[in-house]
C-alpha positions in Angstrom: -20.6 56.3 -101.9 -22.7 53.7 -103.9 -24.8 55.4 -106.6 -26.3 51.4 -107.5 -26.3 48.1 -106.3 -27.2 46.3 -109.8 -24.5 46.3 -110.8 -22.4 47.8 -108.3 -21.7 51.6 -109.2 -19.7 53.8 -106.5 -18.5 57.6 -106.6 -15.1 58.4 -104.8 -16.3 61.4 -102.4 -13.2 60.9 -100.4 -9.6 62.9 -100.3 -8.7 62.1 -103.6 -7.0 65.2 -105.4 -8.1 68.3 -103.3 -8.6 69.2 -99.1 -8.0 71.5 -96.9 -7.3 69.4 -93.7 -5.0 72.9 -92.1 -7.0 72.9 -89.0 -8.1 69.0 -89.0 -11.4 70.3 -90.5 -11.2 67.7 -93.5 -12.5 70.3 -96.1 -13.1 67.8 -98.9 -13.9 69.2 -102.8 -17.5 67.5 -102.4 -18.0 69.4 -99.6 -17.2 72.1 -100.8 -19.1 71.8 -104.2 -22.3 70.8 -102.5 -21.8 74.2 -100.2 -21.3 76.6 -103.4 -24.3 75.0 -104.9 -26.6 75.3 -101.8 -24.7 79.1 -101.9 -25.9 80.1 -105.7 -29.4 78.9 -105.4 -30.2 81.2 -102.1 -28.3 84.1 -103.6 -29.2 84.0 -106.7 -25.8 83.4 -108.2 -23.6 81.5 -110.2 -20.1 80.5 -110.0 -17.5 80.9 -113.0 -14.3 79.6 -110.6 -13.4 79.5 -107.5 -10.1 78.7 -105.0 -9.9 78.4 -101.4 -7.1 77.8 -99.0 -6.2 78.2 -95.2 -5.2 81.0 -94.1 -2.8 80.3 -90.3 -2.6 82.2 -87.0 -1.4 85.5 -86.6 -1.4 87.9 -83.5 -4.9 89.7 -85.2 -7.0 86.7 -85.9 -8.0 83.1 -85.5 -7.4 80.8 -88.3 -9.3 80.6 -91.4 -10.3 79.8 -94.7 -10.2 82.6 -97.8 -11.9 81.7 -100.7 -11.8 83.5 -104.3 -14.9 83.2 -106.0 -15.5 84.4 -109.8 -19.1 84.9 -110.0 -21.1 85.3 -113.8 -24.2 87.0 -111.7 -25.1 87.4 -108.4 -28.6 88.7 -107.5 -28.4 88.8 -103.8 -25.7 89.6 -101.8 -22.0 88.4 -100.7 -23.1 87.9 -97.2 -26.1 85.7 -98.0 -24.3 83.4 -100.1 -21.1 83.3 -97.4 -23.5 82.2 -94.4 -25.5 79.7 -96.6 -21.9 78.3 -97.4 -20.6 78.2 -94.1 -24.2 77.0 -92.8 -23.6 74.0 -95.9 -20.6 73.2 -95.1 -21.1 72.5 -90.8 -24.0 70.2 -92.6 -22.1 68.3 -94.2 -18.6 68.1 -92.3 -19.0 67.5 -88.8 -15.0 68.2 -88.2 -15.7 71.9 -90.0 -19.0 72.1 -87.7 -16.6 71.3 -84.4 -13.8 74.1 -85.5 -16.4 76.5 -86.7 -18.4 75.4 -83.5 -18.2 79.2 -81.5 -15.2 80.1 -83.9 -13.1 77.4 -81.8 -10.4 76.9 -84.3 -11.5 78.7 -87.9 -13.3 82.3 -88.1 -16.0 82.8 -90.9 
């Protein structure tokens, strides 16, 4: 994306180093860096580190992601900062929005 146009300044937002594409949800490291930061300002928290990867099919449950978060503080709770993710994330990653779309293809 272009950040200017004099002179001509662009960010790479793109699969560069790190996705999760294990459900053709296109889970890009922006994505998912604009989610945690939506996340920590509603709950009140604040990330140390964080990993997140696909978890596949088994006979019990629909596929999904798990994500590892290290947090320094956390004022309100897990659950609030997990739907304001997930709410983040179907913003801004219309393939995540269609496979979280009714849980079609990944479970929260």
């Amino acid at each position: 994306r272009f950040t200017n146009n004099r002179p001509y300044k662009f960010v790479i937002t793109g699969r560069t180093k790190h996705f999760i594409n294990a459900f053709g949800e296109e889970l890009i490291i922006d994505n998912a860096e604009k989610g945690l930061a939506k996340a920590c300002v509603a709950a009140g928290a604040q990330v140390c580190e964080y990993s997140v990867a696909p978890v596949f099919m088994d006979k019990n449950a629909k596929c999904r992601h798990q994500w590892l978060i290290e947090f320094a503080q956390m004022q309100d709770s897990v659950a609030t900062f997990a739907v304001v993710l997930d709410d983040t994330l179907k913003e801004v990653n219309s393939d995540y929005e269609a496979k979280r779309s009714k849980n079609a293809a990944i479970n929260l």
